[in-house]
VOBA-1610 file (N, C-alpha, C; in pm, whole numbers, padded with zeros to 5 digits, always signed):
BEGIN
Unk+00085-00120+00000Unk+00000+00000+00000Unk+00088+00124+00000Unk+00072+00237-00081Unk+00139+00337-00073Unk+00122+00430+00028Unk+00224+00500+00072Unk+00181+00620+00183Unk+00094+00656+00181Unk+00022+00764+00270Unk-00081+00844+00252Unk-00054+00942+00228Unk-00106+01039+00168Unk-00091+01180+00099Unk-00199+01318+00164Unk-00127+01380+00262Unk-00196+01480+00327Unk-00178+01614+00251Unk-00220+01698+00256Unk-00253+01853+00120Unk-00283+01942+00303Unk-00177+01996+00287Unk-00155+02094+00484Unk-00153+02243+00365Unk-00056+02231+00253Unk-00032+02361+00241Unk-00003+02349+00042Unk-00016+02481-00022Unk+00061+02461-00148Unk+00170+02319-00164Unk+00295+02370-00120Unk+00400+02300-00110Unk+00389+02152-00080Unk+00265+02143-00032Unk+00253+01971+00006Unk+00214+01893-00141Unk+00240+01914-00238Unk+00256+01908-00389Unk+00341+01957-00421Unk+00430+01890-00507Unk+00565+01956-00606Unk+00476+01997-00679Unk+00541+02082-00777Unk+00516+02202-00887Unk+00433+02122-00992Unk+00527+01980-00998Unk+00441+01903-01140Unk+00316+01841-01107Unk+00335+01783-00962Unk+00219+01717-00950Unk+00093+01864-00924Unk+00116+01997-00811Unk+00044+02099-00879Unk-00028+02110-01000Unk+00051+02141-01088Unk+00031+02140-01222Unk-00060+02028-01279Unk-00028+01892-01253Unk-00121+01760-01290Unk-00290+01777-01232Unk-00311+01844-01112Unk-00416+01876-01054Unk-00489+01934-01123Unk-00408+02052-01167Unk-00488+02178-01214Unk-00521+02173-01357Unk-00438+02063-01423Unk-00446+02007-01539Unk-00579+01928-01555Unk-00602+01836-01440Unk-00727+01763-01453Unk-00804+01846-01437Unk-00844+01932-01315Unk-00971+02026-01291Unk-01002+02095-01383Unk-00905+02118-01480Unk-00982+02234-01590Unk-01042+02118-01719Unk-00961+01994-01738Unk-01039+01891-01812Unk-01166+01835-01720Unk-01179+01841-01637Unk-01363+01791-01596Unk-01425+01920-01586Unk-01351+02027-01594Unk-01444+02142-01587Unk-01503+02176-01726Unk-01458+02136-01823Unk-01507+02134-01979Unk-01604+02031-01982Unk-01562+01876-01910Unk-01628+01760-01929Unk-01799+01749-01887Unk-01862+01659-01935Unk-02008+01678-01938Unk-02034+01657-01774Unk-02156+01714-01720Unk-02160+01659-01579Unk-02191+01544-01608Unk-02119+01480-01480Unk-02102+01313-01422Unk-02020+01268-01492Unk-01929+01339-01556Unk-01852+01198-01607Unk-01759+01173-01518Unk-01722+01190-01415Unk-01646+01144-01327Unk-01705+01038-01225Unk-01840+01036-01277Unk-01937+00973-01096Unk-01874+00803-01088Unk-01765+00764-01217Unk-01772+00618-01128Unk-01573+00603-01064Unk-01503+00718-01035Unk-01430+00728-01050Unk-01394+00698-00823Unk-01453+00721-00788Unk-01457+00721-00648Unk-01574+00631-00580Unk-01611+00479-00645Unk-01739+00454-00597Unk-01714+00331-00481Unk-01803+00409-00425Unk-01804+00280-00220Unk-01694+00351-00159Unk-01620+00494-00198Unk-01534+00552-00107Unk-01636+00660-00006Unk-01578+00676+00086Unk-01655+00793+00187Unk-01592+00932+00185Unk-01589+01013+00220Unk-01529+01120+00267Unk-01579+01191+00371Unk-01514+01246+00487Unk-01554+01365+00574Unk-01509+01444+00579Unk-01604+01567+00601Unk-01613+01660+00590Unk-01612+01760+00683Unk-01544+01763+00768Unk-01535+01801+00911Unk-01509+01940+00914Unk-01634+02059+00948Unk-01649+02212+00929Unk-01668+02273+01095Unk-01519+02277+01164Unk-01536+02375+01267Unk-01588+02536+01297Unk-01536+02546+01151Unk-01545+02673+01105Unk-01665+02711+00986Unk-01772+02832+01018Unk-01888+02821+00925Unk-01835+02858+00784Unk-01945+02804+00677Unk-01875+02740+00560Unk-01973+02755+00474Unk-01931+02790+00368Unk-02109+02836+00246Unk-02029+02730+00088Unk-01885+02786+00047Unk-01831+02791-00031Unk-01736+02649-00027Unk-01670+02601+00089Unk-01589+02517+00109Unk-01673+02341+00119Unk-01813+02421+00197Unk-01876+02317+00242Unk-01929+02235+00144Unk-01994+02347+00065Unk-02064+02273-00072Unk-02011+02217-00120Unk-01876+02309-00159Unk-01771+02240-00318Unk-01715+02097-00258Unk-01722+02087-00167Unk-01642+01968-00126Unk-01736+01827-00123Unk-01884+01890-00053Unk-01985+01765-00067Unk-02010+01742-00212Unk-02058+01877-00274Unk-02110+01822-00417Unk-01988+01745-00488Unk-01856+01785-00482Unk-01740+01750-00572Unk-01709+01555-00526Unk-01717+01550-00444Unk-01725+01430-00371Unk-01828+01306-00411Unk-01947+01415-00410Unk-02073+01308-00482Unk-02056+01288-00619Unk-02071+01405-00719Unk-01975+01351-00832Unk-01890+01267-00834Unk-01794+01249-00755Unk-01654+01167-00791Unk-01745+01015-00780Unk-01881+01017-00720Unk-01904+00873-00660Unk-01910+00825-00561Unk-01798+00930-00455Unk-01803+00881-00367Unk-01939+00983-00247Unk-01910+00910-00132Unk-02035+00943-00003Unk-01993+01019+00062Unk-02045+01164+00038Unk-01950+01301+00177Unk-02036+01254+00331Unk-02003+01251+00382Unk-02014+01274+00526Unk-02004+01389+00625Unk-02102+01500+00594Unk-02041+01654+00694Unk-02095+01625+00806Unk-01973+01662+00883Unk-02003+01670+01076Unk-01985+01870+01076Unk-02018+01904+01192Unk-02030+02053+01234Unk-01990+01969+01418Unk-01929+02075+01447Unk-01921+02083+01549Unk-02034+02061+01647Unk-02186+02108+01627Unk-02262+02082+01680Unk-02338+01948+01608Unk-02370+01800+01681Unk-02390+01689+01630Unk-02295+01577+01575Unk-02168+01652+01649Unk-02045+01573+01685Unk-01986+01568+01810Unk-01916+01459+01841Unk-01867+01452+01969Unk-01715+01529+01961Unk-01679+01613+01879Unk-01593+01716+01875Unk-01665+01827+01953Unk-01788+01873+01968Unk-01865+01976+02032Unk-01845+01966+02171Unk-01825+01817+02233Unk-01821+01786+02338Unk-01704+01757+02431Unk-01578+01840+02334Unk-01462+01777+02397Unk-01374+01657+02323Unk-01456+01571+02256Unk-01327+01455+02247Unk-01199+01506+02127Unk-01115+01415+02212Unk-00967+01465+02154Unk-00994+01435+01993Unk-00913+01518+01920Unk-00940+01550+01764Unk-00878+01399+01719Unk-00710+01349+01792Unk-00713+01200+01781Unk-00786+01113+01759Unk-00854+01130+01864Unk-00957+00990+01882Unk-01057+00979+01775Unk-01104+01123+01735Unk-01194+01142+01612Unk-01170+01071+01526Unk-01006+01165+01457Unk-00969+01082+01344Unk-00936+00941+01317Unk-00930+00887+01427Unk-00891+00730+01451Unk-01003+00689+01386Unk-01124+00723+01426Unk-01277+00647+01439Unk-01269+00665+01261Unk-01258+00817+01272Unk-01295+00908+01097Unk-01198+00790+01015Unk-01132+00749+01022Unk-00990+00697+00911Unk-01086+00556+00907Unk-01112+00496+00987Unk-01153+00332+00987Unk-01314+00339+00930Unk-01351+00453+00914Unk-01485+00487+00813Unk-01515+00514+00681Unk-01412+00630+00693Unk-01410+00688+00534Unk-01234+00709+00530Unk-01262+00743+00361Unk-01146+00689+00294Unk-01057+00844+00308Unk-01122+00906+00334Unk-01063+01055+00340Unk-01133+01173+00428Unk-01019+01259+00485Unk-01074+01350+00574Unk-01052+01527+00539Unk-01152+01610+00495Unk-01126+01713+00460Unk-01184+01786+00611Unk-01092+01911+00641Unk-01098+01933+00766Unk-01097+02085+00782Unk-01190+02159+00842Unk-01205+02336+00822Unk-01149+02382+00981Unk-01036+02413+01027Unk-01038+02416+01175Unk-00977+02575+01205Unk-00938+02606+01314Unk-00895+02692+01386Unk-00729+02653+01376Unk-00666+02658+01454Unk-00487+02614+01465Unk-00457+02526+01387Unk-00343+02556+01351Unk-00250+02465+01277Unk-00214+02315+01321Unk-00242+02284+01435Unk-00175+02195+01539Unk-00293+02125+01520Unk-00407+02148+01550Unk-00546+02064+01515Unk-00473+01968+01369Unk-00535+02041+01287Unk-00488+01976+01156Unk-00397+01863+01159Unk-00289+01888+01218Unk-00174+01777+01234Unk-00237+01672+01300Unk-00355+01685+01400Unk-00370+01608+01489Unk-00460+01500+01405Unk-00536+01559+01396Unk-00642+01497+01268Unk-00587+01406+01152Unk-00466+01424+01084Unk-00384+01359+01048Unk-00335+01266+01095Unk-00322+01270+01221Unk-00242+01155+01270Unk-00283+01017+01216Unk-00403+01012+01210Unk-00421+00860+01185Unk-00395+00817+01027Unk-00524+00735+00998Unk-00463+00697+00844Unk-00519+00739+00732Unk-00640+00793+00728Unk-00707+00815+00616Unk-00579+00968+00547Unk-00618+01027+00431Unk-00526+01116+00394Unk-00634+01277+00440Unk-00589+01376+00473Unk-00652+01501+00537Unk-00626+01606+00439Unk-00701+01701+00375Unk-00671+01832+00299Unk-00722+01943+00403Unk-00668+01986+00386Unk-00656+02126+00465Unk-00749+02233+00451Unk-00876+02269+00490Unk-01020+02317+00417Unk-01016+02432+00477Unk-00924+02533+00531Unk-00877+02648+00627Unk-00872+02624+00769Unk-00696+02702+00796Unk-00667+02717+00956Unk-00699+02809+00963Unk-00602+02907+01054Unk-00576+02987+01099Unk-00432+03045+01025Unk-00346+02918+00959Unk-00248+02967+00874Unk-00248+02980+00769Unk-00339+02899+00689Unk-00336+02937+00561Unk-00532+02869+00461Unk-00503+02896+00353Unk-00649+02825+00323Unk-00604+02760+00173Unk-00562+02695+00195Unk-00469+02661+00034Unk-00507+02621-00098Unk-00653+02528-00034Unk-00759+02535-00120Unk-00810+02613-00237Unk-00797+02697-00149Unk-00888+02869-00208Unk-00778+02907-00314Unk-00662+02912-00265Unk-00539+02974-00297Unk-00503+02876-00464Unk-00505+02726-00436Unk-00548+02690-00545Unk-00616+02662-00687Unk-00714+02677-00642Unk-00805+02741-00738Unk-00835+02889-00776Unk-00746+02987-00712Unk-00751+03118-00763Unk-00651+03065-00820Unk-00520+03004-00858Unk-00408+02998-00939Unk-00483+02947-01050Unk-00544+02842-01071Unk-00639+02803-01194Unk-00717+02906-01252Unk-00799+03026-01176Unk-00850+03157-01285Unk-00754+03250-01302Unk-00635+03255-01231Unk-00521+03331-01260Unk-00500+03287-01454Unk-00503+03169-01468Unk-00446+03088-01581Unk-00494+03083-01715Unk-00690+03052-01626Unk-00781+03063-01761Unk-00785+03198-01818Unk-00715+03287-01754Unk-00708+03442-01798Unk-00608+03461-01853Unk-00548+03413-01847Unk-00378+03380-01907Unk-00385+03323-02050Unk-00495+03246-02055Unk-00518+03144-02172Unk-00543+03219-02299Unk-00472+03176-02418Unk-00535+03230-02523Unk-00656+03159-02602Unk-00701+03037-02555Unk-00775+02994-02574Unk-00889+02855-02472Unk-00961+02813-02491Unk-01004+02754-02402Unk-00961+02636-02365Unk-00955+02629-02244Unk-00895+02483-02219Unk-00720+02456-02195Unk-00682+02593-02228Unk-00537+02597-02205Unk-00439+02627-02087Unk-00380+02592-02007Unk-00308+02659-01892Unk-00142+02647-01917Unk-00156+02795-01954Unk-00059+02856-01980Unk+00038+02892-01876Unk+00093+02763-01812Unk+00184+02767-01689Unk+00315+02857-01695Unk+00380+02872-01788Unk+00515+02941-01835Unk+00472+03097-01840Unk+00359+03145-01886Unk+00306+03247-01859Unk+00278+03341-01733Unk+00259+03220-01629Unk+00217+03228-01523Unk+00354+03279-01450Unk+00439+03250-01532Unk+00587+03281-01407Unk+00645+03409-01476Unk+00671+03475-01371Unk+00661+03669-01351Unk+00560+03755-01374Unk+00477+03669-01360Unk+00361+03748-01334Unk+00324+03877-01254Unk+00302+03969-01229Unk+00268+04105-01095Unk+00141+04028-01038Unk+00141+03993-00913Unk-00014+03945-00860Unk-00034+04077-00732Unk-00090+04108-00738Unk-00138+04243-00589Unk-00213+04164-00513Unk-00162+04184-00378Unk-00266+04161-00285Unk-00282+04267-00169Unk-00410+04309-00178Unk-00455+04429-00088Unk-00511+04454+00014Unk-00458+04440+00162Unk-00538+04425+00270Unk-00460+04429+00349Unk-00492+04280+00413Unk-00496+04203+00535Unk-00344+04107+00535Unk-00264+04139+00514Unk-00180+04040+00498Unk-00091+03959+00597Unk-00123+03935+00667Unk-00134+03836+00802Unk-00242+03753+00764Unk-00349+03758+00714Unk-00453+03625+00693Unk-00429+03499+00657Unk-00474+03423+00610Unk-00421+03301+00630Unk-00445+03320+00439Unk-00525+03363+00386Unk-00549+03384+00234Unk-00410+03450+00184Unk-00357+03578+00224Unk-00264+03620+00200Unk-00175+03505+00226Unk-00122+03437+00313Unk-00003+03383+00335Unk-00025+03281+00221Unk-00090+03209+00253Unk-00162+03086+00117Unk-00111+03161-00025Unk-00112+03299-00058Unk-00108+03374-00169Unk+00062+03318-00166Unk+00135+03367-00076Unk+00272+03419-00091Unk+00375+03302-00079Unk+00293+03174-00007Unk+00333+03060-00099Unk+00338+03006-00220Unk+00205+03049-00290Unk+00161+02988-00421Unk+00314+03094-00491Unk+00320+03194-00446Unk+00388+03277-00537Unk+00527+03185-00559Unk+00592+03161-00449Unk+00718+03110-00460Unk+00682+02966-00538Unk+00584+02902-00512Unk+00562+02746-00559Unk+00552+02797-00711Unk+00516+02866-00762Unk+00457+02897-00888Unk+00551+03026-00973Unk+00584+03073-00925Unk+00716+03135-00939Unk+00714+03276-01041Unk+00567+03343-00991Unk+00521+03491-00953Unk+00566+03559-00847Unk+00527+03681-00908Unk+00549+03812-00793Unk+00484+03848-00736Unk+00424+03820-00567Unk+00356+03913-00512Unk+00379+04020-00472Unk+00275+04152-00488Unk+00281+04279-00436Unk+00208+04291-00364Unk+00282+04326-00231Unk+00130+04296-00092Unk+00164+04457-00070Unk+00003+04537+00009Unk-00025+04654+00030Unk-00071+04597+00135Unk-00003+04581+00252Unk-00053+04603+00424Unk-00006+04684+00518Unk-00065+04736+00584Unk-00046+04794+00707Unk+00051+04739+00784Unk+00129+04861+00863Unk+00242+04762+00961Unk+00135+04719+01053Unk+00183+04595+01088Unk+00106+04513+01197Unk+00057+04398+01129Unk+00050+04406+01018Unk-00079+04344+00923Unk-00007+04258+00795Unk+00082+04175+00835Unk+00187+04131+00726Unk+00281+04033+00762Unk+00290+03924+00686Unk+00330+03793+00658Unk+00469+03782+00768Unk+00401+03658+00878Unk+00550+03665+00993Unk+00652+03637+00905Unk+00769+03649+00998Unk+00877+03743+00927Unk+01010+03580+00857Unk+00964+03485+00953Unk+01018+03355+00822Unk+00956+03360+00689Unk+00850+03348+00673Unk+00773+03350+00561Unk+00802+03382+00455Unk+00793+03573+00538Unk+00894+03693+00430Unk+01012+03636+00355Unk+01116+03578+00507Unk+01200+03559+00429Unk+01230+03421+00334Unk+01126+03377+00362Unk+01110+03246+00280Unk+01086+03266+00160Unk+00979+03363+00128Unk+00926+03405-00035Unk+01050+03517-00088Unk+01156+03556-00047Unk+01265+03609-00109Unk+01244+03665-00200Unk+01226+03677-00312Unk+01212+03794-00420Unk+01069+03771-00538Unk+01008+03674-00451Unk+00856+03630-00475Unk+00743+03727-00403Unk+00829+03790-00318Unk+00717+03906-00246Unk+00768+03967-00238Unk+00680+04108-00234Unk+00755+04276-00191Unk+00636+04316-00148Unk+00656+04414-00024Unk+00538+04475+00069Unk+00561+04619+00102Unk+00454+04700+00067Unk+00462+04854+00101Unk+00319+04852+00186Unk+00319+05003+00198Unk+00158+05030+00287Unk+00118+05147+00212Unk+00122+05110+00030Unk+00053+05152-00032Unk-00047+05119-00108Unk-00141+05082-00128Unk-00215+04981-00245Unk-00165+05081-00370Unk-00186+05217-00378Unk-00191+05245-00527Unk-00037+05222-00606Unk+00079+05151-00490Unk+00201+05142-00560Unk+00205+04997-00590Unk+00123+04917-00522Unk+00150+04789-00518Unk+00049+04728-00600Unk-00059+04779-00677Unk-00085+04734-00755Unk-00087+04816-00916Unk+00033+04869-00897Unk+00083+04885-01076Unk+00179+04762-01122Unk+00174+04756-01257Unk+00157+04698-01317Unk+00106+04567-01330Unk+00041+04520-01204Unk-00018+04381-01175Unk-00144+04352-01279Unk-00131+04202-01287Unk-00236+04188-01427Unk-00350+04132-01307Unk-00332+04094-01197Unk-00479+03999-01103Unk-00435+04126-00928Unk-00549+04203-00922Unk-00567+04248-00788Unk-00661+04150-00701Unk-00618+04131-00571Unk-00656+04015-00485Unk-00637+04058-00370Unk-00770+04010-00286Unk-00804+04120-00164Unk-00885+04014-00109Unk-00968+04020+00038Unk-01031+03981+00102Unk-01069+04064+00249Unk-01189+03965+00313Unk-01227+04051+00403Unk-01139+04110+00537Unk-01131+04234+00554Unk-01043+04316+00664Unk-01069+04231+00820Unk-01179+04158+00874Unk-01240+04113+00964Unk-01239+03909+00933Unk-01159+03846+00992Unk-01196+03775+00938Unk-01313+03680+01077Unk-01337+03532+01054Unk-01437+03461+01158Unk-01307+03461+01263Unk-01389+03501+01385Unk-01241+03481+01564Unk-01215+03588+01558Unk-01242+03719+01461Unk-01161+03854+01495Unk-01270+03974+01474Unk-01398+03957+01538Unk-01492+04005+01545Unk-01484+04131+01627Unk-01413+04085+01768Unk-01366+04206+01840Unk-01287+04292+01816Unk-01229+04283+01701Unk-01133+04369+01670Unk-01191+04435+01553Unk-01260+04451+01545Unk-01329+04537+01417Unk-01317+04672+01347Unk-01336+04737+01496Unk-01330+04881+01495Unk-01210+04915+01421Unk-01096+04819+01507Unk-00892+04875+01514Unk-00892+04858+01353Unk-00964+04763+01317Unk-00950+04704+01200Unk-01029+04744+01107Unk-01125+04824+01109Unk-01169+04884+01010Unk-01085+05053+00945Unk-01016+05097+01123Unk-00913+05154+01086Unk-00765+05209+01027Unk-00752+05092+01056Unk-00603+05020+01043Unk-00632+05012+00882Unk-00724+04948+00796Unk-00744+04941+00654Unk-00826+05047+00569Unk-00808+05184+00647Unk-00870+05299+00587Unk-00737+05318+00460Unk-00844+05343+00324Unk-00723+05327+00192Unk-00737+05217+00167Unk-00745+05110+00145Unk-00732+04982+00147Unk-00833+04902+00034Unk-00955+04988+00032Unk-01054+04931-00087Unk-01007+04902-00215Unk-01035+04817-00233Unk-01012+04806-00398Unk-01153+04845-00511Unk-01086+04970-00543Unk-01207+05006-00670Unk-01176+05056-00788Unk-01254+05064-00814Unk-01230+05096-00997Unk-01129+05191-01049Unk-01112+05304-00932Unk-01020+05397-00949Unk-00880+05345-00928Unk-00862+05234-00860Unk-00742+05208-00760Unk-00765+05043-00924Unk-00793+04986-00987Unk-00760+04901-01040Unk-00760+04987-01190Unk-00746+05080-01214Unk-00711+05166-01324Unk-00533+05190-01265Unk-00505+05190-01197Unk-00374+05193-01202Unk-00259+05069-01221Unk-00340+04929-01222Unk-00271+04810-01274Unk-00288+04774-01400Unk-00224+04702-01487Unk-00242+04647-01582Unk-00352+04659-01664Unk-00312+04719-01836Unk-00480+04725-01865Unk-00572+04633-01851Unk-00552+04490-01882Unk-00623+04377-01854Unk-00649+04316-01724Unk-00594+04404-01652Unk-00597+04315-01508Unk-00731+04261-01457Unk-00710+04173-01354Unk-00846+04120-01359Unk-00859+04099-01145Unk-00997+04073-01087Unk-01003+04105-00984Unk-01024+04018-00874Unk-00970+03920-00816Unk-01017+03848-00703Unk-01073+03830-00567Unk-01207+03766-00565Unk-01260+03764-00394Unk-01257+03654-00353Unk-01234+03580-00283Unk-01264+03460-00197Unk-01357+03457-00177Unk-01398+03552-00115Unk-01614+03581-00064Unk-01624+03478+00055Unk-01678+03540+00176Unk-01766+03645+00143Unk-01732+03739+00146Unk-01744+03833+00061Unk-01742+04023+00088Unk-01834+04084+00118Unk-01746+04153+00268Unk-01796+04299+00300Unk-01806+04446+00201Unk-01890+04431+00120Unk-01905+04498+00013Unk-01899+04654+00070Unk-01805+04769+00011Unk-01734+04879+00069Unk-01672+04921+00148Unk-01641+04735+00206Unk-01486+04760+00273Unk-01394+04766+00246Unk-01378+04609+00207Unk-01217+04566+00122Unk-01260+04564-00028Unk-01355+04576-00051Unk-01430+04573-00195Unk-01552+04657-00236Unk-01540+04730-00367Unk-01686+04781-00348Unk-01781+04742-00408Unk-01893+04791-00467Unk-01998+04662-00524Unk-01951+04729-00682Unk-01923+04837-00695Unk-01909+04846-00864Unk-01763+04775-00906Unk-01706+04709-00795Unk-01570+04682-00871Unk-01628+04513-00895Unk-01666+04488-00759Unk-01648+04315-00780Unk-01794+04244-00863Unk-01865+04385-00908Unk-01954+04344-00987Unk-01909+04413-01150Unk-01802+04416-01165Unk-01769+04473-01290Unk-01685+04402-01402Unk-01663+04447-01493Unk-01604+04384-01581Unk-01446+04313-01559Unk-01354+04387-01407Unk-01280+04269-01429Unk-01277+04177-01326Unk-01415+04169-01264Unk-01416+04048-01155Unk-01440+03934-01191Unk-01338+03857-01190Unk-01391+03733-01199Unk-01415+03634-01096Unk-01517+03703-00995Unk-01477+03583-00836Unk-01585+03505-00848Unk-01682+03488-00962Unk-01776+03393-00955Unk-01703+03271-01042Unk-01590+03333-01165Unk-01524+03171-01193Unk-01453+03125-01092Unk-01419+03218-01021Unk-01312+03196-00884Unk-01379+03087-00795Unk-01515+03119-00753Unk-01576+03103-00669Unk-01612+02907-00750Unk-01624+02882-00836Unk-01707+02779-00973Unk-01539+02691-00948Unk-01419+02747-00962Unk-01371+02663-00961Unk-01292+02618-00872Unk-01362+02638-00737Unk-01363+02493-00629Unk-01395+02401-00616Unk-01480+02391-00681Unk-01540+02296-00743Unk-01472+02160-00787Unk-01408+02244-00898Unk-01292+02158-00993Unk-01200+02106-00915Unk-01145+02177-00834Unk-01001+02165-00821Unk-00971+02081-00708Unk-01123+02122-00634Unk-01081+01986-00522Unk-01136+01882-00497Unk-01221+01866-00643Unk-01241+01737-00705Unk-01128+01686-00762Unk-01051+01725-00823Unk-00906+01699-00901Unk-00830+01652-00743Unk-00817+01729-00685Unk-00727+01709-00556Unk-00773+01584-00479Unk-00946+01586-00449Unk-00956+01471-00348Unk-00905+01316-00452Unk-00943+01339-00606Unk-00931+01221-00714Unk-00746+01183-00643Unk-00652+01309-00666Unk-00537+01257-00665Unk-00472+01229-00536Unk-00532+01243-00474Unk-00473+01171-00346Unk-00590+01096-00288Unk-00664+01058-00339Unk-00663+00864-00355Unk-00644+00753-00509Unk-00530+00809-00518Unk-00467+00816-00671Unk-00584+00732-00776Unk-00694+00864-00789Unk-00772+00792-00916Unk-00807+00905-00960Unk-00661+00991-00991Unk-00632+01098-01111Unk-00518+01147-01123
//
């Protein structure tokens, strides 16, 4: 039997096998629905959402039932995770059930724990990163890249200008500033001091990132501006500091006239519409966060297929 294959972060994929993922997700994303449904059949999956979930939750049950196989979502409430038991013991039970564990938590250290046993775990957002997400924005990074349909124009993809405007301490940003180095773009982050990628990281992404506490410098010449919410879920109390702290910070039509003529616009969602985003930008001609949003779908159908190698 071969190892098991856990997905914690970008990097938990080399570049090619990356690439092989994103290769399949955009071929079933052309493909007719169901043609994947016998590709995962009598497998289980869980779906384990500590954290509330609109976008992660779906793409993962529906992508799952397609594949064939049986999602299984637990919530914290109507699990004996609500009640205390060790995340171990969970996954012990979770591994000897289903064939795979997709997992939405708080700390980094959870995650590991959840892993411990045997089934293989993808990483559905910590607190460090959301890689998922981060994934499949590299796939509409691409189809925009494409000169035609169906193409991913990976070589294109490297030196790219990518902007990211906010929050950059989030776990989306950091997820960003990995993909950058894995993928071997430029991020331009616009954060606030206080508000920006701990300082290994930094020096981990080496000349894959550069950070000012300007947005209108950091997103010239970028062809994809990429932003998310100033507030994220656990940082409710901090709102106020934080609605201050990101005064300047919107991304709008005026402020994406200064990148790239073609540039194009990313949300994760949900958006606080005229915070970090306003409604004429992310409803305009260069948003694309509803393919953004469409291809989670894909990608972690492609992802759950390849790590139970049946893709």
């Amino acid at each position: 039997m071969s190892k098991k294959r856990d997905f914690f972060s970008i990097s938990s994929l080399s570049l090619d096998e990356a690439k092989h993922v994103l290769a399949v997700a955009a071929a079933w994303k052309a493909a007719p629905k169901g043609a994947q449904r016998g590709l995962l059949p009598g497998r289980a999956v869980a779906i384990v959402m500590e954290k509330a979930s609109t976008r992660t939750r779906v793409s993962f049950e529906v992508g799952a039932a397609q594949l064939g196989a049986h999602p299984v979502v637990l919530g914290v409430q109507g699990s004996q995770l609500g009640r205390g038991e060790p995340i171990k013991d969970t996954a012990r039970v979770l591994s000897r059930y289903c064939d795979l564990i997709v997992y939405r938590t708080f700390e980094h250290q959870r995650l590991v724990e959840m892993a411990s046993a045997g089934a293989p775990v993808i990483n559905a957002l910590t607190d460090d990163g959301h890689p998922v997400q981060v994934l499949c924005d590299v796939l509409t990074m691409l189809e925009n890249l494409a000169s035609k349909r169906g193409e991913l124009p990976f070589e294109r993809l490297r030196g790219q200008r990518v902007a990211w405007v906010g929050d950059g301490s989030s776990n989306m940003a950091r997820s960003f500033v990995e993909a950058a180095r894995v993928f071997d773009f430029h991020l331009s982050m616009a954060a606030p001091e206080g508000f920006r990628p701990p300082a290994s990281e930094i020096a981990e992404a080496g000349r894959h990132l550069s950070i000012s506490g300007d947005p209108r410098e950091a997103v010239k010449e970028c062809t994809v501006i990429n932003t998310d919410v100033w507030t994220s879920m656990g940082q409710e109390a901090e709102t106020k500091r934080r609605l201050e702290a990101f005064a300047g910070y919107t991304v709008t039509e005026a402020l994406c006239a200064r990148a790239a003529k073609d540039a194009i616009v990313l949300h994760c969602l949900p958006a606080h519409r005229g915070e970090e985003i306003d409604d004429a930008t992310i409803e305009g001609a260069r948003s694309r966060v509803w393919d953004q949003a469409e291809n989670r779908l894909h990608v972690q159908k492609a992802l759950m297929a390849f790590l139970l190698g049946a893709a």
